[in-house]
N, CA, C and O atoms as a printed pandas DataFrame, in Angstrom:
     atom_number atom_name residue_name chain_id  residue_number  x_coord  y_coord  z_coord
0              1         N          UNK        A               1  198.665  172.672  224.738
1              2        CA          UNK        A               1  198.570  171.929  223.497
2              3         C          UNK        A               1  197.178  171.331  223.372
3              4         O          UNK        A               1  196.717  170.607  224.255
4              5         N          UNK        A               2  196.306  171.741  221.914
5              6        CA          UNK        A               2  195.417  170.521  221.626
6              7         C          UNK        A               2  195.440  169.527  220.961
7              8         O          UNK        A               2  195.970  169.431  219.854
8              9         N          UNK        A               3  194.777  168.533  221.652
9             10        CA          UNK        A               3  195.505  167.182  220.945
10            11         C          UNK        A               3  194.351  166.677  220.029
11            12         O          UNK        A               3  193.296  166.904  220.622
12            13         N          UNK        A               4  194.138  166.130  218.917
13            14        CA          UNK        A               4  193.321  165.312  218.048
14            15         C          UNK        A               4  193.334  164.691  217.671
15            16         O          UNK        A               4  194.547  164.576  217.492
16            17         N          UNK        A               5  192.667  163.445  216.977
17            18        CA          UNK        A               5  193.030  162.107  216.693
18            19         C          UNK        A               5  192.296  162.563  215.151
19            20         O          UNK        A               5  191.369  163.347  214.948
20            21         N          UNK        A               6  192.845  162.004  214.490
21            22        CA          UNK        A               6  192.394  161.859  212.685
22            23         C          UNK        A               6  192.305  160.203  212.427
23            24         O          UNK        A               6  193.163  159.496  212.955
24            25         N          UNK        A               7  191.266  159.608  211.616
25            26        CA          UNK        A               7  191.498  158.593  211.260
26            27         C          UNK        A               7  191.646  158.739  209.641
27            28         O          UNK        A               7  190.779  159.087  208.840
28            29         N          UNK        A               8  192.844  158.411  209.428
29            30        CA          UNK        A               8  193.519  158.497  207.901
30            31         C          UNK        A               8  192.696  157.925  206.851
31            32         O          UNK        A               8  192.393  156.734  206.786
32            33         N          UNK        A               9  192.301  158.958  205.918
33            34        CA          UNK        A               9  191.378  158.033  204.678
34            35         C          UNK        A               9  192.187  157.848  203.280
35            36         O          UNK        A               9  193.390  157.970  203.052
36            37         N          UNK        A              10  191.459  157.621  202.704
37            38        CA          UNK        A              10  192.238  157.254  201.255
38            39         C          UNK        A              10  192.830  158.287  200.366
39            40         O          UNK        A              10  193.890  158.274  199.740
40            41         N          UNK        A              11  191.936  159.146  200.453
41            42        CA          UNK        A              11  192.914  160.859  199.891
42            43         C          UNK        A              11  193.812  161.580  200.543
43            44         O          UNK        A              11  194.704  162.270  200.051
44            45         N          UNK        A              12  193.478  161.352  202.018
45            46        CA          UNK        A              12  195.032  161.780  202.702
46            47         C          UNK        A              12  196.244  161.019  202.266
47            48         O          UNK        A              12  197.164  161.672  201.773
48            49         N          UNK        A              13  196.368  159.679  202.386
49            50        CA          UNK        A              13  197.187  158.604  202.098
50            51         C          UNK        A              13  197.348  158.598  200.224
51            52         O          UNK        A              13  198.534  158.577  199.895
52            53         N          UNK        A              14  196.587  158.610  199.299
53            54        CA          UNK        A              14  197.068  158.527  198.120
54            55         C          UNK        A              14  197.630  160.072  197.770
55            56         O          UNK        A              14  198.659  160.184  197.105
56            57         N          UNK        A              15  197.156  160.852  198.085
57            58        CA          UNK        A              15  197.888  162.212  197.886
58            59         C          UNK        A              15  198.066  163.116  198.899
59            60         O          UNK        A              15  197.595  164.248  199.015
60            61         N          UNK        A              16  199.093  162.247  199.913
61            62        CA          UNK        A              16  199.711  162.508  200.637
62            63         C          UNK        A              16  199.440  164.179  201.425
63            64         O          UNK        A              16  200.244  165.111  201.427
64            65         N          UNK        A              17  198.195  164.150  201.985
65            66        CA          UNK        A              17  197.944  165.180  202.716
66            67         C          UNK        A              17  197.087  164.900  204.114
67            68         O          UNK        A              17  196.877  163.825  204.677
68            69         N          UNK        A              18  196.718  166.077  204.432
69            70        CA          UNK        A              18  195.727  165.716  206.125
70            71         C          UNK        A              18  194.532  166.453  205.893
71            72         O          UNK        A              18  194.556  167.683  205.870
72            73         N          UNK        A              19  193.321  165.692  205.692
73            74        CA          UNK        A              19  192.012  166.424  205.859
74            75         C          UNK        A              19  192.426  167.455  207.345
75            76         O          UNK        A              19  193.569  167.495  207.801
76            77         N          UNK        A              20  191.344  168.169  207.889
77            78        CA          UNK        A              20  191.623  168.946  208.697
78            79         C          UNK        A              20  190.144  169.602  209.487
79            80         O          UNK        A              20  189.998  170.406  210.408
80            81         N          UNK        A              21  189.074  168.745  208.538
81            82        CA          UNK        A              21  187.947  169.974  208.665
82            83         C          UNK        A              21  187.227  170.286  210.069
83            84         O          UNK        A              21  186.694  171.347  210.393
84            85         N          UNK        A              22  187.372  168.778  211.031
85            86        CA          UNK        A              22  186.781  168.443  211.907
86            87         C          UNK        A              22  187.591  169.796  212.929
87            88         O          UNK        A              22  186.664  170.353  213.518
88            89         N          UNK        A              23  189.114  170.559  213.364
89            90        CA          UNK        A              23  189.283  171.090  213.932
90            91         C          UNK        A              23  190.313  172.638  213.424
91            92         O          UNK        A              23  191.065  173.364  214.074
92            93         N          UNK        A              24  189.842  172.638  211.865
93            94        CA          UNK        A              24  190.254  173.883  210.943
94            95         C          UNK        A              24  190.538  175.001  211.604
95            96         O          UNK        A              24  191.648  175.518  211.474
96            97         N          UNK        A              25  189.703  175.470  212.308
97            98        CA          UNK        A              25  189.453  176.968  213.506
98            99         C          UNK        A              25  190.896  176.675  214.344
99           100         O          UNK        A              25  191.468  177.626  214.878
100          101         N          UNK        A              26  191.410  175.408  214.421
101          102        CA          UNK        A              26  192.795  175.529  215.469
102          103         C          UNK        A              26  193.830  176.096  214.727
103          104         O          UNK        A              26  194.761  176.476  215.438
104          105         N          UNK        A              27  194.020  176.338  213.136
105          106        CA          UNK        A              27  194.936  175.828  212.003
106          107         C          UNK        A              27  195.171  177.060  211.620
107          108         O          UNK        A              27  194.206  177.791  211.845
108          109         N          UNK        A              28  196.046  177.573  211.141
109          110        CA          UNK        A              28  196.752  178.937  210.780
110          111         C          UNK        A              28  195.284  179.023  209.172
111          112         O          UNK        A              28  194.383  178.396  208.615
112          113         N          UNK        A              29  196.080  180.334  209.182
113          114        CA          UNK        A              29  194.749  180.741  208.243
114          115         C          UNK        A              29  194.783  180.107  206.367
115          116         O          UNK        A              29  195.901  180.370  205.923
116          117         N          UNK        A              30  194.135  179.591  205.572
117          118        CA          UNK        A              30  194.151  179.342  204.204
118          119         C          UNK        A              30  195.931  179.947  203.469
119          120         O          UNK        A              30  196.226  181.134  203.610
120          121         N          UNK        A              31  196.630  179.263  202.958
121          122        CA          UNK        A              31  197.770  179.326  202.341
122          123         C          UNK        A              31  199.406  179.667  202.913
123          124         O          UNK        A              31  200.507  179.923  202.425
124          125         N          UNK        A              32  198.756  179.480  204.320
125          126        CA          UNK        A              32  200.233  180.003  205.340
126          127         C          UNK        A              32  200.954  179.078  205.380
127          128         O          UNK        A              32  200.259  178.092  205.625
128          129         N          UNK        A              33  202.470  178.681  205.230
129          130        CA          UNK        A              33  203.102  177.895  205.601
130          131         C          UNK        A              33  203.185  177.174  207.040
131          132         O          UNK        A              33  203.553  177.772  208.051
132          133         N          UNK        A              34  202.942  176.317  207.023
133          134        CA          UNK        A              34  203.514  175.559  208.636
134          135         C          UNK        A              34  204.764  174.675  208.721
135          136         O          UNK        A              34  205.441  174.407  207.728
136          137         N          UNK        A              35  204.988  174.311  209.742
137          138        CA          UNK        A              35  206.123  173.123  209.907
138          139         C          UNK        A              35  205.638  172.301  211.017
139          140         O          UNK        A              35  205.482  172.580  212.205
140          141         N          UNK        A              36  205.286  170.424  209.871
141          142        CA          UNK        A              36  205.099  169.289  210.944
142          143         C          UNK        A              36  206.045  169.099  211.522
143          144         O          UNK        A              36  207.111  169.058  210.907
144          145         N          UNK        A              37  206.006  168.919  212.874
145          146        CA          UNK        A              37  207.026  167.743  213.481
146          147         C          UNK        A              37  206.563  166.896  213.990
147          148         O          UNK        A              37  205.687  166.995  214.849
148          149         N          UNK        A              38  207.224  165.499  213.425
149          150        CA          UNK        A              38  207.050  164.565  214.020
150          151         C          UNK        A              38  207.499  163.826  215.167
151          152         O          UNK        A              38  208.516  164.456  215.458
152          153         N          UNK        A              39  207.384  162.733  216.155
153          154        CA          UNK        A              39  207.525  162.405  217.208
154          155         C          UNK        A              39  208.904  161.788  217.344
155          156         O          UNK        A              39  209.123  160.906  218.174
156          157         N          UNK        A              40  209.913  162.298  216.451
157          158        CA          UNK        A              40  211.170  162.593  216.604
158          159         C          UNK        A              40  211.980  163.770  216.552
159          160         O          UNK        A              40  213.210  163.742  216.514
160          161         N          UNK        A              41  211.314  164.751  216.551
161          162        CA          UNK        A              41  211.458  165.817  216.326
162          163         C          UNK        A              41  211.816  166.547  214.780
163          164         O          UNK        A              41  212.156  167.714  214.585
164          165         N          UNK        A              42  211.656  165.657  213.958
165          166        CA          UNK        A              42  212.080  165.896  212.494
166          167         C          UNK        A              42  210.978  166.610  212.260
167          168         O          UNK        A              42  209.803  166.433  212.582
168          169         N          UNK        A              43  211.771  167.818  211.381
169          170        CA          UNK        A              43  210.658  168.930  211.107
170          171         C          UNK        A              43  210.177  168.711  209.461
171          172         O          UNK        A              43  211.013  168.196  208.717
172          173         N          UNK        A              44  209.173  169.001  209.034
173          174        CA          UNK        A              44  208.902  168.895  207.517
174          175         C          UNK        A              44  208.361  170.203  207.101
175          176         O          UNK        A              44  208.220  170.877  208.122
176          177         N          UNK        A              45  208.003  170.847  206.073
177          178        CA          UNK        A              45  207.419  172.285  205.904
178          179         C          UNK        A              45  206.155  171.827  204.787
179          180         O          UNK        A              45  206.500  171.242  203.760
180          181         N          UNK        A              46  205.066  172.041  204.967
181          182        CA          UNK        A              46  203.974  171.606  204.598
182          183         C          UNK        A              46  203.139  173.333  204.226
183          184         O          UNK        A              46  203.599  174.409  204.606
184          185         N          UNK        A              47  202.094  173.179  203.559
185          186        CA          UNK        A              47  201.260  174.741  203.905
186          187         C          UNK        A              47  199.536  174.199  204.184
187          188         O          UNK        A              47  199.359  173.021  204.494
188          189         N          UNK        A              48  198.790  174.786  204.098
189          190        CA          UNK        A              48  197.842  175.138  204.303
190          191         C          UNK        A              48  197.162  175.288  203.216
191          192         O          UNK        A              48  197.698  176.028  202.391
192          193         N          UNK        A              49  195.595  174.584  202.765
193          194        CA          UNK        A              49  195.729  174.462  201.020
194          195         C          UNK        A              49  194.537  175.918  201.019
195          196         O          UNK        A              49  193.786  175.872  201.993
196          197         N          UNK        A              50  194.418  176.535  200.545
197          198        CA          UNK        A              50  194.319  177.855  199.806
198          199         C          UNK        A              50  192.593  178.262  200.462
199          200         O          UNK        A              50  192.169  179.276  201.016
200          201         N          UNK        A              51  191.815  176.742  200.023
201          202        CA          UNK        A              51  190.589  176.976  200.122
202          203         C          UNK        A              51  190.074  175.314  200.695
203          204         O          UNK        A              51  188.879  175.437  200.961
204          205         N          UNK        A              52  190.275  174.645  200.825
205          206        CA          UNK        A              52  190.218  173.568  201.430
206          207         C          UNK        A              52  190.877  173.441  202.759
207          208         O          UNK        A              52  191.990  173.831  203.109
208          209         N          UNK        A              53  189.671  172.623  203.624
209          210        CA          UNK        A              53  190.300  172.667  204.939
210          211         C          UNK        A              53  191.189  171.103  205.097
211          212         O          UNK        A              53  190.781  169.990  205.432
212          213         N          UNK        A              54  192.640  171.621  204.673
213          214        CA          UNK        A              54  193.732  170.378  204.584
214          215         C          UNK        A              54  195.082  170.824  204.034
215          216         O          UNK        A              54  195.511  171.645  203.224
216          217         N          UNK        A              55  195.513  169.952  204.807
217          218        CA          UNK        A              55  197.389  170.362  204.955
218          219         C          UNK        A              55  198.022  169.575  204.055
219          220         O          UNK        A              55  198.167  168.356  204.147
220          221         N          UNK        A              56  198.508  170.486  202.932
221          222        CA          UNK        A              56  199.233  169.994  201.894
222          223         C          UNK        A              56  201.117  169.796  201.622
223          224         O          UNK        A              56  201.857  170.613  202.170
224          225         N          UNK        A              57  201.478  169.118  201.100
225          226        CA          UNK        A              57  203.014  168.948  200.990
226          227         C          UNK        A              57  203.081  168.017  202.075
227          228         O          UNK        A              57  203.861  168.458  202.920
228          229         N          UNK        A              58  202.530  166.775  202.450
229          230        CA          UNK        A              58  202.945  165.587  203.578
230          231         C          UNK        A              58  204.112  164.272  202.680
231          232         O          UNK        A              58  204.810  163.427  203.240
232          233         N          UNK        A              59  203.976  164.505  201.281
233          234        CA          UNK        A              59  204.945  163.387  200.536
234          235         C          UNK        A              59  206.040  162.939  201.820
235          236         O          UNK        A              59  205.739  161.920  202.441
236          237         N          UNK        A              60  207.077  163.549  202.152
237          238        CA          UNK        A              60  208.270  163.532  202.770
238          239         C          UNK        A              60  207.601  162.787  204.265
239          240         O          UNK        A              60  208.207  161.949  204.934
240          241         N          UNK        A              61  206.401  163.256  204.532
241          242        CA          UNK        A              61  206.448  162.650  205.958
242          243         C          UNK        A              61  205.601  161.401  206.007
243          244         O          UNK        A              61  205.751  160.472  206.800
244          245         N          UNK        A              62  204.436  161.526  204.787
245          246        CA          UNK        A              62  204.186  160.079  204.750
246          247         C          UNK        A              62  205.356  158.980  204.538
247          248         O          UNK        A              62  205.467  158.046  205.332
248          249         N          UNK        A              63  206.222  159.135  203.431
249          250        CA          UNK        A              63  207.395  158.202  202.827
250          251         C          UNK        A              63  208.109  157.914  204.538
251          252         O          UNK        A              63  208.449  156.756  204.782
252          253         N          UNK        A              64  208.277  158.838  205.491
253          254        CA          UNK        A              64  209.194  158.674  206.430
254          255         C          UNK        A              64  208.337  158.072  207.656
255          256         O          UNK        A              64  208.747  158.243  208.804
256          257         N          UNK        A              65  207.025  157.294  207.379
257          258        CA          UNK        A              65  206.225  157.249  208.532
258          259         C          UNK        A              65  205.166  155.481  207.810
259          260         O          UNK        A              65  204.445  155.407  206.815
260          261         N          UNK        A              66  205.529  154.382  208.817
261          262        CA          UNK        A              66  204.381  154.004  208.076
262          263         C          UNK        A              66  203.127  153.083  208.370
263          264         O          UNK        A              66  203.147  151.980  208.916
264          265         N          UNK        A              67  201.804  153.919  207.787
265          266        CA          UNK        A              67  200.706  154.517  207.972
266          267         C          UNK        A              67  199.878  154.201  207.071
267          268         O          UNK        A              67  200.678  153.962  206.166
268          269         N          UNK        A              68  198.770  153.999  206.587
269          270        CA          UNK        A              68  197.956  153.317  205.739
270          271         C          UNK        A              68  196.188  153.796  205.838
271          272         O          UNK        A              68  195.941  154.264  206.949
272          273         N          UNK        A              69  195.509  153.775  205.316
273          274        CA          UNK        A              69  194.319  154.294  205.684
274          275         C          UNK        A              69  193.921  153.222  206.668
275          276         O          UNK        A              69  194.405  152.130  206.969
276          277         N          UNK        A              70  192.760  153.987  207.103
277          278        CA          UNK        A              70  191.984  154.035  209.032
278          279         C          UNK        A              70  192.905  153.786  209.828
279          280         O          UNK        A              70  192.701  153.450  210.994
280          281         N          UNK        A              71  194.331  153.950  209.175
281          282        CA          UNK        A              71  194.819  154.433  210.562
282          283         C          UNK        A              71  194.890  155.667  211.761
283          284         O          UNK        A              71  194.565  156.821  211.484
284          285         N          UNK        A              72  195.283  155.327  212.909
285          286        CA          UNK        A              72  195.250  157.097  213.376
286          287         C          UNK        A              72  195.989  157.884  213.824
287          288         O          UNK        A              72  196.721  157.448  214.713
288          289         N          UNK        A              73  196.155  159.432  213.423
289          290        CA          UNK        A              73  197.390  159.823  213.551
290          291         C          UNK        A              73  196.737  160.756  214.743
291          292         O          UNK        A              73  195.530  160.891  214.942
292          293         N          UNK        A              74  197.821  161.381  215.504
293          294        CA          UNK        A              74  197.851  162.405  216.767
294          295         C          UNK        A              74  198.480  163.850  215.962
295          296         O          UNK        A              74  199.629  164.119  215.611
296          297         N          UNK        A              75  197.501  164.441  215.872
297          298        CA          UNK        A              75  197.851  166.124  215.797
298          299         C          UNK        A              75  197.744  167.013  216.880
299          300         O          UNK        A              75  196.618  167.221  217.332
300          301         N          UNK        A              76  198.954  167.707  217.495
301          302        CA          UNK        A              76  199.160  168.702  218.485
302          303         C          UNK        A              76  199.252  169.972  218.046
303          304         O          UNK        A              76  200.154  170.318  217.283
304          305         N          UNK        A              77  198.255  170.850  218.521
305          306        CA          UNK        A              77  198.359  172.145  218.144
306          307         C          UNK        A              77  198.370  173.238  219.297
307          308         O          UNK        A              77  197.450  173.433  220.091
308          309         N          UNK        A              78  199.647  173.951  219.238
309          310        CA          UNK        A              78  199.596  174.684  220.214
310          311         C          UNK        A              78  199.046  176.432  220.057
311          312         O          UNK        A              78  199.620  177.316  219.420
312          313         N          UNK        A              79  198.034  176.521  220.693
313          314        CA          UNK        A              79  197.154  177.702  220.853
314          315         C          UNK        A              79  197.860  179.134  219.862
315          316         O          UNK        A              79  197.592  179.755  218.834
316          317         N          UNK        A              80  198.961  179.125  221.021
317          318        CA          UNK        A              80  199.555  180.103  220.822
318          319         C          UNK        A              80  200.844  180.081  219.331
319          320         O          UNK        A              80  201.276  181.150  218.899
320          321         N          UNK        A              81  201.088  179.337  219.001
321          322        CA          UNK        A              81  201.635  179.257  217.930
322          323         C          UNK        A              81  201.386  177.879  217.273
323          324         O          UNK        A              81  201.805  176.727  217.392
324          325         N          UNK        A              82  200.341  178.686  216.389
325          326        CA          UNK        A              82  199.637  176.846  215.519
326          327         C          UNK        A              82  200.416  177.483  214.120
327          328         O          UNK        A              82  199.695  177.760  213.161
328          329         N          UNK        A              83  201.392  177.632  214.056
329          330        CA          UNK        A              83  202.415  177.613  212.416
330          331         C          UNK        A              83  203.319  176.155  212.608
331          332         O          UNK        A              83  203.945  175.621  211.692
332          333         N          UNK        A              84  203.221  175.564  214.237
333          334        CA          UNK        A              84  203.834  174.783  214.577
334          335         C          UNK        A              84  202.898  173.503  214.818
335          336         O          UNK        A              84  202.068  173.548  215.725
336          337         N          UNK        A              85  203.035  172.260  213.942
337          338        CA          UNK        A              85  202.143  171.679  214.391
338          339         C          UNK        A              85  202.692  169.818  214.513
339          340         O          UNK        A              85  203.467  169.326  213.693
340          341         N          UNK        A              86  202.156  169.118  215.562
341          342        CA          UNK        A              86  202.952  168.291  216.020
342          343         C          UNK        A              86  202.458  166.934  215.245
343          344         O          UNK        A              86  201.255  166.725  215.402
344          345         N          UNK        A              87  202.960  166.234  214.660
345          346        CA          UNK        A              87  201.664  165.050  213.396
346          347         C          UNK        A              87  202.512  163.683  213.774
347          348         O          UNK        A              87  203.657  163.669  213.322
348          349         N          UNK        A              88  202.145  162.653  214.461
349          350        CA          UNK        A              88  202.712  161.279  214.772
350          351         C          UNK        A              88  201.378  160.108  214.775
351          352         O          UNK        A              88  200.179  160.374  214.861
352          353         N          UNK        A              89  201.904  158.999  214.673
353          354        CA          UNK        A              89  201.120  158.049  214.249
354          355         C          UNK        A              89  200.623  157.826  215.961
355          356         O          UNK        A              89  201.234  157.708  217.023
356          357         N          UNK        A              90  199.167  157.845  215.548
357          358        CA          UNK        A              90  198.787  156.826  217.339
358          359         C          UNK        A              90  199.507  155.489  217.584
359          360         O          UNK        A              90  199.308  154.862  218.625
């Protein structure tokens, strides 16, 4: 697993998504579906935004998580299957 720290800004948090750019190359390719799970194992289905490096459809997991800008979240990505990706608050 690689692990990363994000510090949450104001466009992740008002429209509920995850910049991504700092470790993109780990991240399935432009428009693929993924599934977050969070550090309860609750899964969410999010995608991959088309042409921007950032993970779109987080509504459901921001509302279920709470998080505010500069805060920081922990993203786990595992090598071998990054369609799976692990998103919890530090």
């Amino acid at each position: 697993m690689k692990k990363f720290k994000h510090k949450l800004n104001f466009t992740d948090v008002e429209y509920t998504l995850l910049s991504v750019s700092d470790f993109r190359d780990e991240l399935p390719p432009p428009g693929e579906k993924i599934t977050i799970i969070d550090e309860k194992e609750k899964k969410y289905q999010a995608n991959m935004h088309k042409e921007v490096a950032r993970i779109d459809g987080l509504a459901e997991w921001y509302n279920n998580h709470t998080v505010e800008e500069d805060d920081l979240v922990i993203i786990e990505v595992d090598p071998k299957d990054n369609s799976k990706i692990k998103l919890y608050p530090d």
